[in-house]
N, C-alpha and C positions, 0 to 999 in steps of 0.2 A: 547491366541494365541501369540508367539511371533513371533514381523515381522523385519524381516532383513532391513536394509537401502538400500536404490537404488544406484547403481554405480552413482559418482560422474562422470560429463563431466565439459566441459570450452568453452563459447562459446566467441568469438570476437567479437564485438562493438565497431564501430567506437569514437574516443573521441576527439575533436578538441582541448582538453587540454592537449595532451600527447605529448611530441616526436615524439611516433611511433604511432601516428594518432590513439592509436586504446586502447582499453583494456581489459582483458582477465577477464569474470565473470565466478564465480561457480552455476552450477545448479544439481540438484537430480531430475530427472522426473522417476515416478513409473509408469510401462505401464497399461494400464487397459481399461473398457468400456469406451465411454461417456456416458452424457457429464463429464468432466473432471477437476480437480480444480486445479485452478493457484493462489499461494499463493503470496501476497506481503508485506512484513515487515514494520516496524518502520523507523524514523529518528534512525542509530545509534543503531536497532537493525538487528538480521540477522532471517534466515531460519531454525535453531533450536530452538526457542524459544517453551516455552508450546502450544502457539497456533498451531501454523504449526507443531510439530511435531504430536498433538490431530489429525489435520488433516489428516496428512499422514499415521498414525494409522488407523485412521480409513476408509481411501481408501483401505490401503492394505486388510481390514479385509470384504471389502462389494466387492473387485472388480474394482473399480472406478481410473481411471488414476489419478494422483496427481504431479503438478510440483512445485518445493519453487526453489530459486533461491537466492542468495545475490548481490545487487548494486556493485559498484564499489567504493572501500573503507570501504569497510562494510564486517565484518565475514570472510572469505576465499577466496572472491574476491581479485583481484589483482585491485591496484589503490590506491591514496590517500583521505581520504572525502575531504581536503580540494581541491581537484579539484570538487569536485559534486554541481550538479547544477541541481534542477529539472528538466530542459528541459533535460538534461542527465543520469539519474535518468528511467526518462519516455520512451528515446529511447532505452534501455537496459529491458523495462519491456516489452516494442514492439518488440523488439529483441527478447525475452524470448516466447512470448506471440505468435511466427511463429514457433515457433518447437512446438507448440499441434498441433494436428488432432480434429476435431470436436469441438463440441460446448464448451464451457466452460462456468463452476462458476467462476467468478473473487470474493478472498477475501481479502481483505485489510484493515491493523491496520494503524490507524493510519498516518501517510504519507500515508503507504499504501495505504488508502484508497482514500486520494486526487487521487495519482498517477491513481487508479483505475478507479476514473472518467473519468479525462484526457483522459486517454487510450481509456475509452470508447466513447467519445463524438470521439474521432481524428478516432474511426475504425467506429462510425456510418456514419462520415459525409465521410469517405471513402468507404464503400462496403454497406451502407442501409440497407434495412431489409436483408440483406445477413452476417451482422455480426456474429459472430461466438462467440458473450460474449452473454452470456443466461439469468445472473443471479449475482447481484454481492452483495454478506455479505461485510456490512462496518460498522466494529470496530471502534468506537470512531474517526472517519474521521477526518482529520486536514487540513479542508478545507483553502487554500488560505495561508498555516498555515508560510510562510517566511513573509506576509507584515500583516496578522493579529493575529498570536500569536507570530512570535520575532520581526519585525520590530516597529508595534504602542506600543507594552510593553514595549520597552526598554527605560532605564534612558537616558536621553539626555546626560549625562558620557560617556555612553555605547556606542550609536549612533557615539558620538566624536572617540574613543577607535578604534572601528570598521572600520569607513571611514581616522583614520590614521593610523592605524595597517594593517589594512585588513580582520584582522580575530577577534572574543571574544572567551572567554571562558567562558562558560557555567554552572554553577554545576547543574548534575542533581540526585536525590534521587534513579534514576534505574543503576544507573552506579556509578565503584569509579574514571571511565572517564568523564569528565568534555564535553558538547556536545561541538563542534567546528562550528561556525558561521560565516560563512565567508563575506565579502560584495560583492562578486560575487554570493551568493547562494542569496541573496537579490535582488539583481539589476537585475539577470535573473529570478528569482520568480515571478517577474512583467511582464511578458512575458503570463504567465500562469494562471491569478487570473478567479477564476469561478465569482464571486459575479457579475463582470458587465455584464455577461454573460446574466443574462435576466431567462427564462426558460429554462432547461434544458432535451431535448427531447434526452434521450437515449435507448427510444426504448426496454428496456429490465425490467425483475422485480427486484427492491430494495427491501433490509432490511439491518438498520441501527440498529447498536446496543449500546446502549447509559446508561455508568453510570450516572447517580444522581450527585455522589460523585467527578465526576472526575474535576482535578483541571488544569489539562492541556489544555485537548480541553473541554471546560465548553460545557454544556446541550444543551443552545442555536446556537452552530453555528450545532448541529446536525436539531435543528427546524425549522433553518433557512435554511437548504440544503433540509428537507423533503419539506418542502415548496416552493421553487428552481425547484424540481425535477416536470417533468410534465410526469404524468403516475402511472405507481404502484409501490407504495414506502410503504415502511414499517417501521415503527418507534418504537424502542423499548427501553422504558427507564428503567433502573434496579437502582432501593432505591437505593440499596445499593450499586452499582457496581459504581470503582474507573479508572482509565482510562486504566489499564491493563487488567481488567477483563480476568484473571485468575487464577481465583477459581475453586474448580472440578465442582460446577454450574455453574462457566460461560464459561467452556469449554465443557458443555453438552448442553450450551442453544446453543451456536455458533454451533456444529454438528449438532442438531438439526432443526437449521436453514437451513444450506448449505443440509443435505439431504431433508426440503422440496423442497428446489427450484430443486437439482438433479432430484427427482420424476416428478415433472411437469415438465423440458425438457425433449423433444421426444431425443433421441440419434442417 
């Protein structure tokens, strides 16, 4: 079956770091039943990637509504990263996340998957069991991931580098772009850290999906978040799976996943 792409739109989000108060993101929403999947990217990845496209392949092919979307400064978005800031980041996924109808799968890689949380804890402790996230697949989560995977790793060089520059550079092996670190994505990352958070009652069913192998968000901070989580969480470690986990297995286990949970929400 070949499936055509969804008309691109652009939608407005306010940005307190802009000029013009505001910035203009890219999204792809494929119309369909619920409930409905809302995809969220990497740090410094976008909305095309193998994951999210698997995804929207495979909504267009069952039926199923499917929305990906890129941050601001990221893929097709209008913006620069170095203005992005989690708390920004998050109210652009909330943005995003009021143009679906019905229930939603939330999936998110990586940042993704922080943001995912967030999103979700900020709509539980807003609308209760009336929330409208059903279900959320989380890819290698990068919990907390500005003050404990770049802030405590960094050289005390770096640290210096950073708070007199304002920004580092990065090199990373998934890009010949080197990641851009700002010390505003820092300092306001601390606004948002899950860990002191205690339990986390969000009301809806997890599955985490966790390489082995992966060197970026290591094993543990997924153990440490299934553990975190109060309710039904699902934890799933793959031997051999590395932090992208896209392999044609592990883009058949991630589909695999997101249509259990589709199946059990009522629509």
């Amino acid at each position: 079956m070949s499936v055509s792409p969804p008309p691109r739109q652009t939608l407005a989000v306010p940005h307190r770091d802009r000029d013009s108060g505001r910035v203009d993101i890219t999204l792809e929403h494929r119309p369909g039943k619920a409930p409905g999947i809302l995809w969220l990217s990497g740090f410094m990845s976008d909305m095309s990637g193998g994951k999210a496209m698997m995804l929207d392949t495979w909504a267009a092919e069952t039926g199923y509504a499917c929305t990906r979307f890129d941050y601001s400064g990221h893929g097709v978005s209008d913006g620069d990263i170095r203005d992005g800031t989690i708390g920004q980041w998050l109210s652009e996924a909330q943005a995003v996340f009021k143009t679906t109808n019905g229930p939603q799968i939330v999936v998110g890689s990586s940042m993704g998957g922080y943001l995912s949380l967030l999103m979700t804890l900020a709509e539980r402790q807003a609308q209760g069991d009336d929330s409208r996230i059903a279900g959320l697949v989380l890819i290698a989560p990068a919990v907390d991931m500005t003050e404990r995977r770049m802030w405590d790793e960094m050289r005390p060089e770096d640290r210096d580098k950073i708070q007199r520059d304002g920004f580092l550079l990065e090199p990373t092996p998934y890009s010949d772009q080197p990641y851009i670190i700002t010390h505003r994505l820092i300092e306001e990352g601390r606004r948002h850290l899950l860990k002191p958070l205690g339990p986390l009652d969000l009301g809806c069913p997890v599955h985490i999906l966790q390489g082995r192998l992966d060197e970026d968000v290591p094993p543990h901070v997924s153990t440490d978040l299934a553990a975190q989580i109060f309710g039904d969480v699902t934890l799933e470690l793959i031997s051999t799976g590395d932090h992208r986990l896209s392999r044609p297995e592990d883009l058949d286990r991630l589909v695999r996943c997101v249509a259990g949970l589709v199946s059990a929400t009522p629509s």
